[in-house]
N, C-alpha and C positions, 0 to 999 in steps of 0.2 A: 781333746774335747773336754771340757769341765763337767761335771756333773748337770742333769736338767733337773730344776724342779717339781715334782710333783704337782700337778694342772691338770685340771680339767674333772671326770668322772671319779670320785671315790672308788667305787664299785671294782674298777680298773685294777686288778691284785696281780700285773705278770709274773710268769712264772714256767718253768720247762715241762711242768706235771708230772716232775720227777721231785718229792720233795725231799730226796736225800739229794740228790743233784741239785736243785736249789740251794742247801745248807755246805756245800762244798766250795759254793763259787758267793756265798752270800747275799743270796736273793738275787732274783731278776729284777730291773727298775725299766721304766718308762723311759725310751730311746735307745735302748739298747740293740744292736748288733751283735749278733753270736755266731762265730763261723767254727765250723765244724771239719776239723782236718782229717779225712775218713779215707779208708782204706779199701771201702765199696761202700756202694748203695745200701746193702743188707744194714750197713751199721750207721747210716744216716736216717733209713727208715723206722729204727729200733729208735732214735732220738723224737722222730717228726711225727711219731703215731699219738705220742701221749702229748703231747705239746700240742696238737692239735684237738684232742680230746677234753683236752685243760681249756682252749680256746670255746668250744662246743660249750661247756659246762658253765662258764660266765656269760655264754649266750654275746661273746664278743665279735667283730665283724673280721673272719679270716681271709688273707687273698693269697690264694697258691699262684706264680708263676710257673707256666707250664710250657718249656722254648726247649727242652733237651730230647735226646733219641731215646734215652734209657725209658723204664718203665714208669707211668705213673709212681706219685707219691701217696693221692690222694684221688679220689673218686668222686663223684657227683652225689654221693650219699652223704658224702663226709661233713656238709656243711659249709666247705670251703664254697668262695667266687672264685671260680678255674678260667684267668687268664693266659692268652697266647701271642708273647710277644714273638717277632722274626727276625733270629740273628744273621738268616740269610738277608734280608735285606739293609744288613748293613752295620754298624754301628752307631754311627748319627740317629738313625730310624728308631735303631732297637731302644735308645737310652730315651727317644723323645715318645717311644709305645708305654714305655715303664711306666715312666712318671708321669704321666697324663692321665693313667690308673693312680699312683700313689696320692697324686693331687686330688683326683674327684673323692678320692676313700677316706681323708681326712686324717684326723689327730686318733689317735690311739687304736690304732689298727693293727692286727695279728699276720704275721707273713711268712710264707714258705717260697723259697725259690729252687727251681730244679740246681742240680749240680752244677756251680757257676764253671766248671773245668771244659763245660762245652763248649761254651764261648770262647774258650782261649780256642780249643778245636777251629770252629766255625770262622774264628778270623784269624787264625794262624798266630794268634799272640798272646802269651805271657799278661804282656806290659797293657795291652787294650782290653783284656781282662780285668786288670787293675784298675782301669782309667775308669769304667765300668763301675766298678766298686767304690772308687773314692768321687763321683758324679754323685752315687746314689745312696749311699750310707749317711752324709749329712742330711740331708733330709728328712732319710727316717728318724734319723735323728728329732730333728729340729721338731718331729710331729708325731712324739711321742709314742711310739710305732715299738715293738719289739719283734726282729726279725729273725730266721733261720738263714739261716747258707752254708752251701758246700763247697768243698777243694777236695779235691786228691789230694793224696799223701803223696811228698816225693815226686812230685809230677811236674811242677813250675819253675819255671827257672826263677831265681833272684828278684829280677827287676818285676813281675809283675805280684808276685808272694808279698815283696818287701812294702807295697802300696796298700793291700792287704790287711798287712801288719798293723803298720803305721797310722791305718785310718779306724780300725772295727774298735770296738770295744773289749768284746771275747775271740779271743783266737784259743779253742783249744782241741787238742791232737787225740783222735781218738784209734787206736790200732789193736790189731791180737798178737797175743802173746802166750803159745801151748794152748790153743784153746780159750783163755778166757780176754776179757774187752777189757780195754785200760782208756781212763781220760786223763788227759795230764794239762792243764793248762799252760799254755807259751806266753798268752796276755791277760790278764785281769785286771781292766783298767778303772781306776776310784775305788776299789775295794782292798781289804786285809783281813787275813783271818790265818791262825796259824799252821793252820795243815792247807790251805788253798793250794799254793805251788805245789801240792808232793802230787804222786801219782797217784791214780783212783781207781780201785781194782772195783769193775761193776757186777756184784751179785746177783742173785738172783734175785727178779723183781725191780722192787724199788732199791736197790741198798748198795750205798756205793764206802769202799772201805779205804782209807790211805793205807798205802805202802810206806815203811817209816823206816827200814834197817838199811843198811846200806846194799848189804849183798844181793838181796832179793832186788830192793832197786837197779843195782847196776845188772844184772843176768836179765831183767825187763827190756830195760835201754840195748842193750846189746843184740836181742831179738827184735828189736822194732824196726828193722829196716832205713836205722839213721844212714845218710847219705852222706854222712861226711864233710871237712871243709874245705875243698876244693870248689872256687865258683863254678866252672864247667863241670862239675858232678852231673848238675841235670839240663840235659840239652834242650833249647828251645825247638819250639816248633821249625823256623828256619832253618836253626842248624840239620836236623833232623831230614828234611828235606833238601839240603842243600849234599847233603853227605850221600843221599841216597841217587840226588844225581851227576856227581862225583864220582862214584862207583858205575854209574850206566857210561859214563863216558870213556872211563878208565876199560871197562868191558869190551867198548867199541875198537878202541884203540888195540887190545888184546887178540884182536880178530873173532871174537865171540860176544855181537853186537844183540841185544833186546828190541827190535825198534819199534814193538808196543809199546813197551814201559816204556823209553825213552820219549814217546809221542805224547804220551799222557802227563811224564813229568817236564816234558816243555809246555805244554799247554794251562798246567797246573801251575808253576812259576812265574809264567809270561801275567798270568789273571793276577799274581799277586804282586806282581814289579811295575805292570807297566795299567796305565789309563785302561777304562772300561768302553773304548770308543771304536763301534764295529771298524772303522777304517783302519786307524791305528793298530789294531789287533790283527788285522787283515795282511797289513805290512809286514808285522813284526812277524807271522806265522812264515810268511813267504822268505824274509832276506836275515831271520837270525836264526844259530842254533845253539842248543842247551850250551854248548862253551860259552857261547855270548853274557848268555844268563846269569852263568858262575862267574863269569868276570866280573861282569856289575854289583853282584855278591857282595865280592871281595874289595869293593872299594863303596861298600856304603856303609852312612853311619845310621847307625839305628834301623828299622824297618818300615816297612809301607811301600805305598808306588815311590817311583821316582818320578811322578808330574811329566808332564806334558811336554816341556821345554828339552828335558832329558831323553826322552826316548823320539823326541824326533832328531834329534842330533843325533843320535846310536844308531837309528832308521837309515837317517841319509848316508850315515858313512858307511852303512851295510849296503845299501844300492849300488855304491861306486863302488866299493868292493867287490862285487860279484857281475856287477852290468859295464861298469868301466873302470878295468883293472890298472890299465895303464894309468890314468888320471889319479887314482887312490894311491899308486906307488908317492905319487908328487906329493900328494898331501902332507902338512905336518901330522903328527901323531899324536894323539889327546890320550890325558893320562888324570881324566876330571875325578870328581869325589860327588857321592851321592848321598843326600840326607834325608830317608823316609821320610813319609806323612805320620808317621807316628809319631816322631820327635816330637813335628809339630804338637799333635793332638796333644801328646802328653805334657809339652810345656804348659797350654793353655788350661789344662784341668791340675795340673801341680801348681800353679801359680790364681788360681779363682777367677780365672778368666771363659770358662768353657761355657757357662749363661747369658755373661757378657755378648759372646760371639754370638749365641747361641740368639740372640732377642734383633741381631741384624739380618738377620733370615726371612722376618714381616714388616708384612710393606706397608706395617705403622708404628713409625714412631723407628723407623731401621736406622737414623742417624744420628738417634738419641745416645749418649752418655759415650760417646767415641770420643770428643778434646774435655781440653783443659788438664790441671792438676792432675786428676781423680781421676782423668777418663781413659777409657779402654786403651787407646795409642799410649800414652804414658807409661803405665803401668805393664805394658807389655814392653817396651823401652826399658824398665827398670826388673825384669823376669829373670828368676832364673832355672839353670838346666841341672839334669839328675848327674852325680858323679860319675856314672857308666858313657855316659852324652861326651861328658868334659873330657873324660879318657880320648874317647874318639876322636876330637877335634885335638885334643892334644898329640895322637900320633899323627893327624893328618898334617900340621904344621911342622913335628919332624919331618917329615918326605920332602914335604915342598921345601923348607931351610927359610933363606929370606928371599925367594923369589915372589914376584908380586903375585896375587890371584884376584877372580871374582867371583862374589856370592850372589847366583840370578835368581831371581823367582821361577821356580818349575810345578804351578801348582798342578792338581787335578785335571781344571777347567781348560788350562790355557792351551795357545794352538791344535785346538779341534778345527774341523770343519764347520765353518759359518762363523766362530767363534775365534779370534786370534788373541781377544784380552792385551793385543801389544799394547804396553805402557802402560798399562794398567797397574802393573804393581812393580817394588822396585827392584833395584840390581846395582850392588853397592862392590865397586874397587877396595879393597884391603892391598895396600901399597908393602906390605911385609915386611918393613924393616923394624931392629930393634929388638930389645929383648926379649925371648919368650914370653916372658910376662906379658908384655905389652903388646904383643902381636897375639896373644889368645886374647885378650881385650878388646881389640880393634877386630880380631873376628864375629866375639859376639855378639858385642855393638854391632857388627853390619847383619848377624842374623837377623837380631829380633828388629833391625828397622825393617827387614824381606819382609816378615812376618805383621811386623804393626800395618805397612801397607795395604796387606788383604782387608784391614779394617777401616784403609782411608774412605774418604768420601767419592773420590773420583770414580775408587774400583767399588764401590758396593753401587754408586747409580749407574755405571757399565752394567753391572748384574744387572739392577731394578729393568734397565731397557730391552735387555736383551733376552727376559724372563726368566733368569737364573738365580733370583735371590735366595727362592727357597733349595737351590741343590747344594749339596753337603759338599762346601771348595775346601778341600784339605791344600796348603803350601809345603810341597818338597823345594830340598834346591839341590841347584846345578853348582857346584863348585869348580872351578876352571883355573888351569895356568893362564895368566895371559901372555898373551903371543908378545914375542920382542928382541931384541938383541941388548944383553947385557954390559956392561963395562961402563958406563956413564951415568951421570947425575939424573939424564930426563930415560926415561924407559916408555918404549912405544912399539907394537910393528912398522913396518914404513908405509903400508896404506891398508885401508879396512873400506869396506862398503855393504853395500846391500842387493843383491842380485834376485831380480823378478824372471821369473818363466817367460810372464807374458806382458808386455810394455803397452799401460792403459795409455798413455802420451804421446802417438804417433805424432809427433809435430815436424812431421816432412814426409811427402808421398813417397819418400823411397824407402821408408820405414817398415819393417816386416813387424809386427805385432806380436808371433807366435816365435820372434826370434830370442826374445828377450832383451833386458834393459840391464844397465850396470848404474846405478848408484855409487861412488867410489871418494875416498876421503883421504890425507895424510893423517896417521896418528890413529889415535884411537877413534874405534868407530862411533861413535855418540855421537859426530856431526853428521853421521849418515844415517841416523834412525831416530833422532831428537833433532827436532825443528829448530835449525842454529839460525839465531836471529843478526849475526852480526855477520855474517859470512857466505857465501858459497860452494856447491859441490859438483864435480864433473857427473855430468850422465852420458853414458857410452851407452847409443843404440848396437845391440851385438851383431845386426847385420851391414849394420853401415856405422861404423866408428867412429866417421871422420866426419858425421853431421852433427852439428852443434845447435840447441836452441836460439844462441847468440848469432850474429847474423855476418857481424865483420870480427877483424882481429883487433881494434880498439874493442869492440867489446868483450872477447873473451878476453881479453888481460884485466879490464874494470872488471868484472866479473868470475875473477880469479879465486880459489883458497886462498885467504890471505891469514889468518890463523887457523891453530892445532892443537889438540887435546892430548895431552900425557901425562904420564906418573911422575911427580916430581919426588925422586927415593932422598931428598933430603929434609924436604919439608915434608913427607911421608904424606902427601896430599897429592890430588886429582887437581892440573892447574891447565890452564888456557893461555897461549901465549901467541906472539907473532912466530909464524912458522921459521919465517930467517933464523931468528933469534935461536931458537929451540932445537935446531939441526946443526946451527955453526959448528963446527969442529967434529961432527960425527963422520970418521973414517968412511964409514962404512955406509954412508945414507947414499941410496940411487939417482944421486941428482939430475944425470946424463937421461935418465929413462924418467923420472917424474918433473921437470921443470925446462922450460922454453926461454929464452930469450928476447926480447923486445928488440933489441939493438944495443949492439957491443955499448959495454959500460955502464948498461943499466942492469939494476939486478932481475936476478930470473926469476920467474913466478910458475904457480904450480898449474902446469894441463896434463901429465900423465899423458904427455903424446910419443914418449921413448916407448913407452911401458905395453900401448896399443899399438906402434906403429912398428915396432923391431923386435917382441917377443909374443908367443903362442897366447898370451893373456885372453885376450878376446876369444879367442876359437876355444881354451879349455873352459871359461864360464858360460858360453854357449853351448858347449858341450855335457856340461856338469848340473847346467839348469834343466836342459831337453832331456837329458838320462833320467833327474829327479820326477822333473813332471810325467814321463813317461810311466813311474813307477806307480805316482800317487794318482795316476789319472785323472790330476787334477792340476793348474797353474799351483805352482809354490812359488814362495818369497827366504832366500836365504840370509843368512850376517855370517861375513865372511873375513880372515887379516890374512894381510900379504906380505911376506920378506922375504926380500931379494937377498939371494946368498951368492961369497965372494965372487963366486965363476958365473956369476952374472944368471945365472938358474933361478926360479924362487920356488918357495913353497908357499899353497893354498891351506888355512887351517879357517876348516867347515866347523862353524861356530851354532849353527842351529839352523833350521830347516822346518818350513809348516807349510801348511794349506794357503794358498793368498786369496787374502776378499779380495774377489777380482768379480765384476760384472763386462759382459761383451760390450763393447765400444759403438756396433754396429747399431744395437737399435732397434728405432723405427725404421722402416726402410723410405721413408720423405720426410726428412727435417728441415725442407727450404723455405722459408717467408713466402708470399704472393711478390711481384716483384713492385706490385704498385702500393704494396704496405708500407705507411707510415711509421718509418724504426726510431726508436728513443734508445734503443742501446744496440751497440753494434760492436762484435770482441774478435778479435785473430789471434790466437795463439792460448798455447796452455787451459784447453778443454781436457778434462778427466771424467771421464763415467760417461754411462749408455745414451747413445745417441735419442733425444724424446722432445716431443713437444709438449709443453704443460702450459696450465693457465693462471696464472698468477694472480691473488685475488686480492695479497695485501704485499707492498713492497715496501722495504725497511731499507732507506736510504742514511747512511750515515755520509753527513757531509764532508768531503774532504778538506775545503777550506774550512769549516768549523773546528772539524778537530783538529786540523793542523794547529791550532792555538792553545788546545789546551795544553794545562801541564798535568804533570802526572797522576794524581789523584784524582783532578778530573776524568783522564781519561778511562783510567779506573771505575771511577764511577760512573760512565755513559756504557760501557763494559757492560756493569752490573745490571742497566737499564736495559739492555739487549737481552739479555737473562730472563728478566722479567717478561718483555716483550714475548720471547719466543714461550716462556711458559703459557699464554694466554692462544698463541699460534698452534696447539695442537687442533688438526682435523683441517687446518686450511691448507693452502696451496701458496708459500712462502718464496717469494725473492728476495735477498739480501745482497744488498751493495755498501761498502766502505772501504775507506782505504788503506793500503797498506796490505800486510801480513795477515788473517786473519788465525789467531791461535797463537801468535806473537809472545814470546816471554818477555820484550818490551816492549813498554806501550807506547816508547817512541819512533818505533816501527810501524805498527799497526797493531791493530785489536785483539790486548790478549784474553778472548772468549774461552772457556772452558768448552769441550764438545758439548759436554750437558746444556751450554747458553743458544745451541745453534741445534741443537739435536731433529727440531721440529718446521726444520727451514728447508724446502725444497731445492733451491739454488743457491748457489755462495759465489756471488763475485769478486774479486781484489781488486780497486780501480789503483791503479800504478799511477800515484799522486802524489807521497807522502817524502820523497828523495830525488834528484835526478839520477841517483845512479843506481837505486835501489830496484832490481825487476824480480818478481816472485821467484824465492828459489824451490823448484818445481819438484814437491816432499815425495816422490814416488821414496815408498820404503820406508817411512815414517811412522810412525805412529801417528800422529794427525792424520794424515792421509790416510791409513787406515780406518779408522775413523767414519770419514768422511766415505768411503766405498762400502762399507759396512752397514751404513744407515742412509746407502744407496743415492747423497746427494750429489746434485750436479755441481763440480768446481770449473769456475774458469775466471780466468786473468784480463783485464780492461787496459789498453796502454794507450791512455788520451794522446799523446803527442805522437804516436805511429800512423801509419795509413791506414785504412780499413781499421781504424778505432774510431766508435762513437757514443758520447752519452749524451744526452739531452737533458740536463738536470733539469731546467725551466721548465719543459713539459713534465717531469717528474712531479715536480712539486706544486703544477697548476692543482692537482688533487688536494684539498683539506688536510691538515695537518691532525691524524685521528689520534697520535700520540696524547693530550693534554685529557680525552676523554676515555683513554683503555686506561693509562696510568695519571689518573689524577696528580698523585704526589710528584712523579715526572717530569711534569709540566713545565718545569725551569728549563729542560733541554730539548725544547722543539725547536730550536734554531738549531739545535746539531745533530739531531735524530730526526726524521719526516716518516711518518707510515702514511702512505696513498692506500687506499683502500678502494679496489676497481671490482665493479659490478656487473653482472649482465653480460661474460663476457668481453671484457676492455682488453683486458690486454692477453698476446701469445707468446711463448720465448720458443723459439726453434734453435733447438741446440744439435749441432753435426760432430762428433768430435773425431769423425775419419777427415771431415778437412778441418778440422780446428778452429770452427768459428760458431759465434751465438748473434742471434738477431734475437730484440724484442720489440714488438710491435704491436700498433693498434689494432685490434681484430673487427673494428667497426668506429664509425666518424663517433668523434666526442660525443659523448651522453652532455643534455641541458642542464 
């Protein structure tokens, strides 16, 4: 920091109220920070007493912070305003109770803060200690402030000391030696004076002496309890903790087991590894133990939770472990890497990002200064990490070698219950190859995009909707091998998917609901949780495998995989190709069990009908799902890779596991029309979400012949118009119809809407108009879909040219066309956008989604 000028009150004289201590360090100035490296309380009091009385005596305005166990500093006599910020409640909390004190108290304010060393206590860190420190030191800074603070001596590990250091102004070391008090300055920063650095022997009173010979110097130093230069000299909190439940384990093992202490330091661990989420915690208490703990330990980097992503992966393979043993034996075996929510924290407050985040939190003005140049995503893109970080990432890249991996989002928030955040933030492939260099490069590039993400636009009005803007979302990640068989150009497992508990899509009465649903893909899984617009995915109901949403065998070959997502390790990228192509020559791909034939000489295309119809596949994710749900007493949704090994065996590698927004299918228990009702839309097939009758007050028809014509930036912009549209639809009762895909990544599919564009639309229909051969592929496991279950709307699919399909566009659009007067500026697109607006009544939609159909209907003769 540069020196501050002199501003504001004359009068303003800081000072220690020592003024031989003053002449030793060369005056106190305006902004200054002075940390006090003390060796008890006794000898930070002996500092704090006249400093505050110095305060008193210019009749200046003092604020004591008062957050620690030890004894008061100061009294209500004292003069001080005796604040109480709560480190229990948090770190977020405690930095935003500070400064909201420092802010109302203004420019040239006097401050005492208890021993900052209980903080590191209170949240088990060093380094969030520090983070602490260099948050709120600039600004005392900046406002003209002169502050106290304390450390322990010898008590902090490196990494949050060195933050410390680095930021105050004064760091200086005050200890006993035979009885008498020594100060010795470690930083005096903008000042000079020739005896400043020596040691300061404190006499009696006001009167501080340099030590100036060498011998006496060195027999001082020698008695001061210097710690040496060994980093590990002083243990952090973790380690400290992690060693003492090391030793209870090692005990157990010994046959002379504690299992108080043991209970406490699982319970004490679990609180600081894993999410704050009663279920979650409910789990982990039940299916892990302290080895568990220490394992995850030992493969993280830096500390914090491990996010939400991570420990329900550790959850579910703890279920099958213990609830079905035989099934875990099959599984591959994960050998991930964990990266605390500190790192994050601490990237974002060592790079001047922590206010930045900090101002997306209110829900005004939350989307301000995120793009461009200058704005928050960029500059977090451009971050970087503390050398102790880089170590870390640097040995976890020796382990791995050049095998590919992925960096997932695993923050705080995600996969709770009510809450799954899928897709919300990202999850970036690092394909491993190349040299050191370049592969720590490509790692941290894919960190900080994990990271810039929690500040995209998508995931912060996710929050705004779902009321969590203001909870403090720390991003951990999940670091992962990816599954695959080595030796070739393309690197993939041979099929991945998405496995539901419970299948919201009964689209065939022989359908068991509570049996579960398979999701299933060749390649990497991204086409089975990312809305693949160009393609196709098998859905395996688990109790009836051999029924197909497709109806004949012309259509399930049209409606085949026809491309595959993989690592291409030459071009070190994430590539999309034709599945043919991309498997040719792979010895070892399962052809026999993943692809059927048409007729001799034509090539095979992909059903995964070997894979259900001649191996235990189906029965063990039926198995595997029923076990999970059983555990979490609730439906979950997994993401799973499969490879088939030589002897035709394979193994299952459990990729993560959460809660599934899932609403009952059931309902109402009467979703039928009147049979003398006049219907304007009539749908069979692919109903999603709770059987209901609603009343529909404005319908938002996007024409499919109209937009069939546009190109693409039109269609983009009529998009945009639905946007708007649905902002103005909060509080009504919403039906939407257009065609195509709705959520589309091309918009010469169907309409690529953001959820935020449709968030406030009761119904979502897709009228199957836009291709002949294009029929919705049906997102169970998606992120869209999620979505759409989560903000509890009704989906379902319209196939004009089938039987029992019907739309009545001409009675649609008999209603005024209200678009030109909600959105004036709009107005150019009422030939390809219609909102009817029905009154009084007009219209009903009875939606059944146990038999799969939707009627909508007049609910009384046309209004005059």
């Amino acid at each position: 920091m540069t020196p501050h000028p002199a501003s504001q009150s004359a009068e303003f004289a800081p000072t220690t109220g020592l003024s031989s201590l003053d002449a030793v360090i060369s005056g106190v100035a305006r902004g200054d920070n002075i940390v006090w490296q003390v060796q008890s309380l006794d000898d930070y009091q002996a500092l704090v007493t006249p400093y505050a009385h110095a305060a008193r005596a210019q009749c200046r305005r003092l604020v004591y912070f008062r957050f620690a166990s030890h004894r008061a500093l100061l009294d209500a006599g004292s003069g001080a305003e005796i604040h109480y910020p709560q480190p229990a409640a948090g770190f977020d909390a405690f930095v935003d109770q500070v400064h909201s004190v420092i802010e109302a108290a203004g420019p040239e304010t006097m401050y005492i803060f208890d021993c900052l060393s209980e903080l590191a206590d209170a949240w088990q860190s060093d380094r969030t200690m520090g983070n602490f420190f260099r948050l709120t030191c600039p600004r005392l800074f900046d406002l003209d402030t002169v502050t106290y603070f304390a450390v322990l001596r010898h008590r902090h590990a490196r990494a949050g000391m060195g933050m410390i250091t680095e930021t105050t102004q004064y760091l200086l070391d005050v200890f006993r030696c035979r009885d008498r008090l020594y100060v010795r300055p470690i930083k005096v920063q903008h000042r000079s004076a020739a005896v400043m650095n020596l040691i300061h022997a404190w006499d009696a009173g006001d009167h501080f002496r340099p030590v100036a010979d060498s011998g006496t110097v060195a027999e001082i130093l020698a008695g001061s309890g210097w710690p040496g230069l060994e980093d590990e000299q002083i243990r952090s909190h973790w380690q400290h903790l992690f060693d003492a439940a090391r030793t209870l384990v090692a005990l157990r093992e010994a046959g002379v087991p504690d299992t108080t202490e043991e209970a406490e330091a699982f319970a004490r661990l679990a609180c600081m590894l894993f999410p704050d989420e009663p279920g979650l915690q409910g789990l982990i208490a039940r299916y892990l133990g302290l080895e568990d703990l220490i394992a995850v330990r030992a493969r993280m980097i830096g500390i914090g939770t491990i996010g939400g992503k991570a420990a329900g992966m550790l959850v579910a393979r703890a279920v099958l472990r213990r609830d079905a043993p035989a099934l875990h034996a099959r599984m591959e075996a994960h050998d991930s890497f964990y990266v605390g929510t500190e790192v994050f924290d601490t990237f974002f407050v060592s790079n001047g990002l922590w206010w930045v985040r900090r101002r997306q939190r209110e829900d005004a003005g939350f989307l301000q200064g995120l793009e461009g140049e200058q704005g928050a995503r960029q500059r977090i893109l451009k971050g970087t990490f503390p050398d102790s970080t880089l170590r870390q990432f640097e040995a976890m890249l020796d382990y791995f070698g050049e095998w590919p991996f992925i960096v997932r989002s695993s923050s705080r928030l995600e996969d709770r219950y009510g809450n799954a955040f899928a897709g919300q933030y990202d999850s970036v492939f690092c394909v491993n190859q190349g040299t050191r260099e370049r592969r720590l490069a490509d790692l941290l590039d894919a960190v900080r995009a994990v990271y810039a993400s929690s500040l995209s636009e998508q995931a912060l009005r996710y929050r705004k909707r779902r009321g969590l803007l203001d909870e403090h979302e720390q991003m951990a990640l999940l670091i992962m091998r990816v599954s695959g068989t080595a030796g070739g150009r393309y690197f993939h497992p041979h099929a991945a998917g998405v496995g539901l508990s419970v299948n919201p899509y009964p689209w065939n009465p022989q359908i068991d609901m509570k049996a579960g649903v398979v999701r299933l893909v060749a390649g990497l899984g991204t086409r089975a949780v990312d809305r693949s617009d160009d393609d196709y995915t098998r859905l395996v109901a688990l109790n009836a495998p051999e029924l197909r949403p497709e109806t004949n065998f012309g259509a399930i070959a049209r409606h085949a995989q026809r491309r595959m997502d993989t690592l291409d390790l030459e071009r070190n990228a994430v590539v999309s190709g034709v599945f043919a192509d991309l498997v040719r020559g792979q010895e070892g791909f399962p052809f026999d069990l993943f692809t059927t034939r048409e007729e001799p000489g034509r090539p095979p295309f992909l059903t995964f009908d070997g894979l259900i119809a001649r191996t235990p596949f189906v029965a063990d994710l039926r198995a595997l799902l029923a076990t999970l749900h059983a555990a979490y007493a609730h439906p979950v949704e997994t993401e799973f890779a499969l490879n088939v090994l030589a002897d035709g065996s394979y193994r299952v590698n459990l990729l993560q596991c959460r809660p599934m927004q899932v609403r009952s299918v059931e309902g109402v228990a009467d979703a039928e029309p009147p049979a003398e009702a006049e219907q304007l839309v009539c749908a069979r097939g692919a109903v999603i979400g709770p059987s209901r009758v609603i009343q529909p007050d404005w319908v938002i028809h996007v024409r499919p012949a109209a937009f069939g014509v546009l190109n693409q930036s039109q269609r983009l912009a009529v998009t945009r118009v639905i946007g708007r549209l649905n902002g103005l639809a909060a509080g009504r009762c919403v039906l939407m119809l257009g065609p195509g895909r709705w959520g589309s990544r091309d918009p010469f599919l169907g309409i690529p809407v953001l959820f935020s564009e449709i968030n406030h639309v009761a119904a979502l229909c897709e009228i199957v108009a836009m291709h002949d051969n294009l029929i919705p592929d049906v997102s169970l496991g998606t992120h869209f879909l999620n979505e759409l279950i989560e903000g509890d709307l009704l989906y379902f699919a319209l196939f004009p040219k089938l039987e029992g399909n019907m739309l009545d566009e001409a009675r649609l659009l008999d209603r005024p066309n209200a678009l030109p007067q909600l959105l004036p500026d709009d107005a150019g697109w009422a030939d390809v956008i219609h909102v009817g607006q029905w009154v009084h009544g007009g219209l009903l939609l009875y939606a059944d989604a146990l038999k799969q159909r939707v009627a909508v209907v007049r609910a009384q003769p046309p209004l005059p």
